[in-house]
C-alpha positions in Angstrom: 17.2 9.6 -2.8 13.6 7.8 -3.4 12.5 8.7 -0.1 13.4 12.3 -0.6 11.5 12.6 -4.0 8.7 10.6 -2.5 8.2 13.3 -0.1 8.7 15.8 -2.5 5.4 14.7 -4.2 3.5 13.2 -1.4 3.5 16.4 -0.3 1.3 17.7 -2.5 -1.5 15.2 -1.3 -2.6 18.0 1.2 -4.3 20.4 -1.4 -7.8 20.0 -1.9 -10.2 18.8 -4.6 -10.2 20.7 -7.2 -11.1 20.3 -11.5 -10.9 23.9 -12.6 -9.3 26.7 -10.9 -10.9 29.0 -8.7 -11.6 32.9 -9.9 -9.0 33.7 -7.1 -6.2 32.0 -8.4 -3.6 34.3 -10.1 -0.1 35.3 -10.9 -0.2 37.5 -8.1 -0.1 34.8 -5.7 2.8 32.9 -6.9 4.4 35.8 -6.9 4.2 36.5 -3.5 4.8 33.1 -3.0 8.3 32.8 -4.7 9.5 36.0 -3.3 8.4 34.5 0.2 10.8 31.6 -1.0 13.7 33.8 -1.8 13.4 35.5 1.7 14.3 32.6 3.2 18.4 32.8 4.6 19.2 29.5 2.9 17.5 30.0 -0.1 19.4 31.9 -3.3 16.5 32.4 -5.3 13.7 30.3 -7.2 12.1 29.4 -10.5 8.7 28.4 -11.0 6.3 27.5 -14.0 2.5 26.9 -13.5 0.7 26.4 -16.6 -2.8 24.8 -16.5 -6.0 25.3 -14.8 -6.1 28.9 -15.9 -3.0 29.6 -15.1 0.5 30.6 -17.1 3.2 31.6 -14.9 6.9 31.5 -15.6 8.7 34.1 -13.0 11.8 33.9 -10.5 13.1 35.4 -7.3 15.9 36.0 -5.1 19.6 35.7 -6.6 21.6 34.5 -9.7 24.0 33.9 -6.6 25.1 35.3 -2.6 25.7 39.0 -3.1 24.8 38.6 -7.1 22.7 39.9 -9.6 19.3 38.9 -9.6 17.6 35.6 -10.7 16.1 35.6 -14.2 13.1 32.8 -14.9 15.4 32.3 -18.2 18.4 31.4 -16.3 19.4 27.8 -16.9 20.0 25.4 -13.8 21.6 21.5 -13.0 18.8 19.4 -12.9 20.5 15.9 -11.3 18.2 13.2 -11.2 15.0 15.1 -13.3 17.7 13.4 -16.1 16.7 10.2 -15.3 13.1 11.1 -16.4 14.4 12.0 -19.9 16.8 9.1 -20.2 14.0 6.5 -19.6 11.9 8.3 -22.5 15.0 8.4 -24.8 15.3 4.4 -24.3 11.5 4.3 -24.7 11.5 6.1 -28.0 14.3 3.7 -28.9 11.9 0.5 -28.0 9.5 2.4 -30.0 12.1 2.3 -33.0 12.7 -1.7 -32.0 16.2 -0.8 -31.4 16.1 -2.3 -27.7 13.8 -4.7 -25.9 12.9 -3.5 -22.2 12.1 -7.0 -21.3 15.4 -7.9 -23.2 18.4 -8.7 -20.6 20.9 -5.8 -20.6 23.2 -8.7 -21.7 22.0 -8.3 -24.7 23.5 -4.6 -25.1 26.4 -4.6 -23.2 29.1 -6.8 -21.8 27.9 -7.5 -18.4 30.1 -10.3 -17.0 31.8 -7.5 -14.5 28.4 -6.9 -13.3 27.3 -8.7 -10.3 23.5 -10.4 -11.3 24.6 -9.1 -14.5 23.0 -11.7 -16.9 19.7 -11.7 -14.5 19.1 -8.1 -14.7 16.9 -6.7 -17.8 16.9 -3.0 -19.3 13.0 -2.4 -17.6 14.7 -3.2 -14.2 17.2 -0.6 -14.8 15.1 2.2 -15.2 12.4 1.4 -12.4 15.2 0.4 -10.3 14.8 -3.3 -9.5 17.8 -4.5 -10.6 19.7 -4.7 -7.4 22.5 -2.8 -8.0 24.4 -0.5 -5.6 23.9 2.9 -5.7 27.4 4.7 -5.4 26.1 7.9 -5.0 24.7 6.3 -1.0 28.7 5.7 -0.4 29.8 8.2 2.6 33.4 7.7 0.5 32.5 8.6 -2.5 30.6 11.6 -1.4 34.4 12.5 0.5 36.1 12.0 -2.7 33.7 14.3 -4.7 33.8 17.0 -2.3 37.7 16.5 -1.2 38.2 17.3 -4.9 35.2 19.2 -7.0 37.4 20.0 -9.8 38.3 16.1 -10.6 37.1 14.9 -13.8 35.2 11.3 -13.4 34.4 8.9 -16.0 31.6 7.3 -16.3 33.5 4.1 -16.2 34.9 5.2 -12.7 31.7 5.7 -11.7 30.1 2.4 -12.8 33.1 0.7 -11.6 32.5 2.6 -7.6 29.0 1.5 -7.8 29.6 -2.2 -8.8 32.6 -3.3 -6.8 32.4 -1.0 -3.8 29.5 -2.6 -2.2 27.3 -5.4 -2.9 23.9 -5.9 -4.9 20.7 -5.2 -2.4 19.3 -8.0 -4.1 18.7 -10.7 -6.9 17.0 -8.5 -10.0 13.5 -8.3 -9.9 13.1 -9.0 -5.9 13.4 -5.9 -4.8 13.2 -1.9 -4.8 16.1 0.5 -4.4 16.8 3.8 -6.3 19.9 3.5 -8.0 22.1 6.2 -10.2 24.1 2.9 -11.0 21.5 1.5 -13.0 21.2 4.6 -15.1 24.8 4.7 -16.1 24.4 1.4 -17.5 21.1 2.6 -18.6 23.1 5.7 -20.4 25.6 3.1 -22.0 22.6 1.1 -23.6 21.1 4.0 -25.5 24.5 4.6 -26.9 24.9 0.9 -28.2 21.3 1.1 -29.6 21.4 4.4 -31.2 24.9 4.5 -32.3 25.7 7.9 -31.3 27.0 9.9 -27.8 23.7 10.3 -25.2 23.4 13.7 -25.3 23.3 12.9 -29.5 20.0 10.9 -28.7 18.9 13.2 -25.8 18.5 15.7 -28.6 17.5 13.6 -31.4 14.5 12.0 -29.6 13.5 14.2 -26.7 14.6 18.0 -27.1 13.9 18.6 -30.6 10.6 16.9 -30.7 10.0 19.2 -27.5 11.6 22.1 -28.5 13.7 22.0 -25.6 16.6 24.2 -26.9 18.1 25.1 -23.5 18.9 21.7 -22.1 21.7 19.8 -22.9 24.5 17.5 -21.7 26.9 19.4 -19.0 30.5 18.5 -20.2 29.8 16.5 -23.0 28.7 19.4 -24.9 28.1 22.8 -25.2 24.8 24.7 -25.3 23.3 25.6 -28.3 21.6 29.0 -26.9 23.6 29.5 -24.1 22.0 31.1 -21.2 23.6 32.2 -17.3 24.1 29.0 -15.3 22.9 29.6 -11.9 24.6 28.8 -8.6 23.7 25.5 -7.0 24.1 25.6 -3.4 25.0 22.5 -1.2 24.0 23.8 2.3 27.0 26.6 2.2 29.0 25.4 -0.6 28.6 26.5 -3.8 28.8 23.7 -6.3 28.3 26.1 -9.6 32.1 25.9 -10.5 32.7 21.8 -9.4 33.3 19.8 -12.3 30.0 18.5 -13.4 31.5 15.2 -14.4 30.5 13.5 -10.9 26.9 13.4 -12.0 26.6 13.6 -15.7 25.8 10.1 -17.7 22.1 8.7 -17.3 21.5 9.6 -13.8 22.3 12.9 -13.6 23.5 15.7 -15.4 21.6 17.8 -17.7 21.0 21.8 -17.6 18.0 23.1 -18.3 15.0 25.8 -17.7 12.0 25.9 -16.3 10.9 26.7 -19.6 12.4 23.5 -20.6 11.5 21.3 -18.2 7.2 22.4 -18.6 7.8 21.3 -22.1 8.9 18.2 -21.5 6.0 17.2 -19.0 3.2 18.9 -21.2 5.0 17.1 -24.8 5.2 14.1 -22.5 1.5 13.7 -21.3 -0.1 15.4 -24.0 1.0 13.3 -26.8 3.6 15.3 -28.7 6.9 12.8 -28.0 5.5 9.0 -28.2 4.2 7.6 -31.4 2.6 4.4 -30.2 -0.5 4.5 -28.1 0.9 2.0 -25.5 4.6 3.7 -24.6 2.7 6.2 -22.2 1.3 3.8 -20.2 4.1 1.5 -20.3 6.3 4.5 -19.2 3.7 4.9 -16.1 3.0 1.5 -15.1 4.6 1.4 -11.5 6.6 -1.0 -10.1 5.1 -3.3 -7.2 8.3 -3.2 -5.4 8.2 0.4 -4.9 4.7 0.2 -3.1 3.8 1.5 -6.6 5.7 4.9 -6.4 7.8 4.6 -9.0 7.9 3.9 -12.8 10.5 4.3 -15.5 12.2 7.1 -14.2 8.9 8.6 -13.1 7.8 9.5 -9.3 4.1 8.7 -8.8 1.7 10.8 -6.0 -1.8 12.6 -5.7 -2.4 15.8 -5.9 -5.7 17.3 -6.0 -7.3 13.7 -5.9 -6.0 12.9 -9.3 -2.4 10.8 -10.1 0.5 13.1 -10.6 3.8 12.3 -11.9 6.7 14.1 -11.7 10.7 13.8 -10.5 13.0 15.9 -8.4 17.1 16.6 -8.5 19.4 16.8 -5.5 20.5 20.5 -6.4 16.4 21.9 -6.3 15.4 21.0 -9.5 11.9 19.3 -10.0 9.1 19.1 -12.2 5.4 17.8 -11.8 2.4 17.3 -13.9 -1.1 16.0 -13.7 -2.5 14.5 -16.5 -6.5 14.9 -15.5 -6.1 18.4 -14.9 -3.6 19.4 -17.7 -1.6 21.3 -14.9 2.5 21.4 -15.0 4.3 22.6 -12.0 8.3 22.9 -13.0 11.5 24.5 -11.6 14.1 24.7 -8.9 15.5 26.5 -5.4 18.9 26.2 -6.2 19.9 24.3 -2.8 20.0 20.8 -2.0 19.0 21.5 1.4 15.4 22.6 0.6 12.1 20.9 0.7 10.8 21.3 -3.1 7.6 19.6 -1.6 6.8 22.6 0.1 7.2 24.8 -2.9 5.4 22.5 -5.0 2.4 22.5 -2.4 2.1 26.0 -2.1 2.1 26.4 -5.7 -0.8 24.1 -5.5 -2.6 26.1 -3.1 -2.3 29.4 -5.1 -3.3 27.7 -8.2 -6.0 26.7 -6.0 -7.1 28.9 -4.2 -6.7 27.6 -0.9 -3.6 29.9 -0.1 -3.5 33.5 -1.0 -1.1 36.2 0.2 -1.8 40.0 1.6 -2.3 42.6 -0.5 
């Protein structure tokens, strides 16, 4: 999955130079460049945000679903592993609050003694994914299992329990680098010791309402509090809108959200509006040697346009990017696993740009 997100953002190194956008960039070309998307056979529709650099652009193309209505920028979307960007912020706000220690081992939160490594592994390692732990979301069976029967409900116990006893640690923590939805479960069950409350409680408490993020929330665990379409989520052929969401919703994975949404959470995040210590930023951005310094806390780092950008991506087409130098926020989704976000997020570049432009 790292590799995939990687290239997602790595990507976007090919765009040129640029510190203020050119007199050519405008809506007109993202336009064209999202209905260009949404031509595509495989591709149901897009959503795309650009805001900085000149720029404010929040429009979508193609379908809701096959042989549906159309696709509405407003239309709310799975996001998958973009969650794991807002779960490592929630546990950073709690640090901020001194309810948890991200130094601290995870011992200290939870009863570990199932966990292989378990009193070794600290709550840091979880989120920049050090700690070793299997990834059960890599397992050819479980993938089987999850598509044998979508409408199964899983636990998050079940899943923990896949990822820690059906296949072993990569390595001791600390040693080594390997994206892991494991570690975010556990990383999910930690906030909930801390704070006292369900996640999607502290998901709300400490991200969205600072953010005014009022159209994300918890699949599952609860309902939407302005409920908008959810649109289909295509895996290759299948459609996945109508699978239980419970495969992929504790940490890791699992909220619903907007494009909207998601540009607030990258601008509050860089700009200053969710952290209230000067040093939780950088501590949230400080990458990870064993990642060749690609990843953070739940973050993605690349370079686009010469300057650091930081973003994450989700296995249904979700994604969001921003780049703190230039103030610019790419954010949204294609609606099928199979695409390259990368792509999308490049072109956007280029338009913003100026270095791609469209026909009149």
């Amino acid at each position: 999955m790292f590799t995939r997100i990687a290239a997602l953002l790595a990507a976007c190194v090919t765009a040129l130079h640029i510190l203020t956008a050119p007199a050519s960039a405008s809506p007109y070309g993202l336009r064209c460049l999202i209905d260009t998307w949404a031509a595509r056979p495989e591709i149901p529709g897009v959503s795309l945000e650009v805001r900085g650099l000149g720029v404010r652009f929040r429009e979508a193309a193609g379908l809701f679903a096959e042989n549906g209505r159309r696709l509405r920028p407003t239309d709310a979307f799975r996001t998958a592993s973009v969650t794991k960007s807002i779960t490592a912020a929630t546990l950073l706000r709690l640090a901020e609050q001194r309810k948890v220690r991200l130094d601290a081992p995870v011992s200290t939160y939870l009863d570990m003694a199932k966990v292989p490594n378990g009193a070794d592994m600290t709550v840091r390692q979880l989120l920049d994914h050090t700690a070793g732990l299997y990834d059960y979301v890599t397992d050819p069976a479980w993938r089987e299992a999850v598509i044998a029967d979508p409408q199964r409900t899983w636990t998050p116990d079940e899943l923990l329990e896949w990822g820690l006893t059906r296949g072993r640690p990569y390595f001791k923590p600390g040693e080594g680098y390997h994206y892991s939805d494991t570690g975010y479960i556990l990383a999910g069950r930690v906030i909930e010791k801390v704070y006292g409350k369900a996640l999607h409680h502290a998901y709300r408490d400490l991200v969205f309402r600072p953010l005014g993020m009022r159209d994300t929330y918890l699949e599952h665990w609860e309902r939407p509090r302005a409920p908008r379409p959810l649109s289909h989520a295509y895996f290759g052929e299948i459609d996945t809108r109508d699978w239980n969401p419970t495969f992929d919703t504790f940490g890791g994975g699992g909220l619903v959200s907007t494009s909207a949404d998601l540009t607030r959470f990258a601008r509050g995040l860089f700009e200053g509006r969710l952290f209230g210590h000067a040093d939780t930023l950088p501590t949230m951005l400080k990458a990870t040697p064993q990642s060749g310094g690609r990843y953070s806390l739940g973050l993605v780092k690349t370079r686009l346009g010469g300057e650091e950008a930081w973003g994450h991506s989700g296995f249904f087409g979700a994604f969001f990017l921003y780049v703190p130098a230039q103030g610019l926020s790419i954010a949204g989704t294609v609606n099928q696993s199979d695409a390259d976000q990368g792509e999308l997020v490049t072109q956007a570049y280029g338009h913003v740009a100026g270095t791609l432009s469209c026909p009149r």
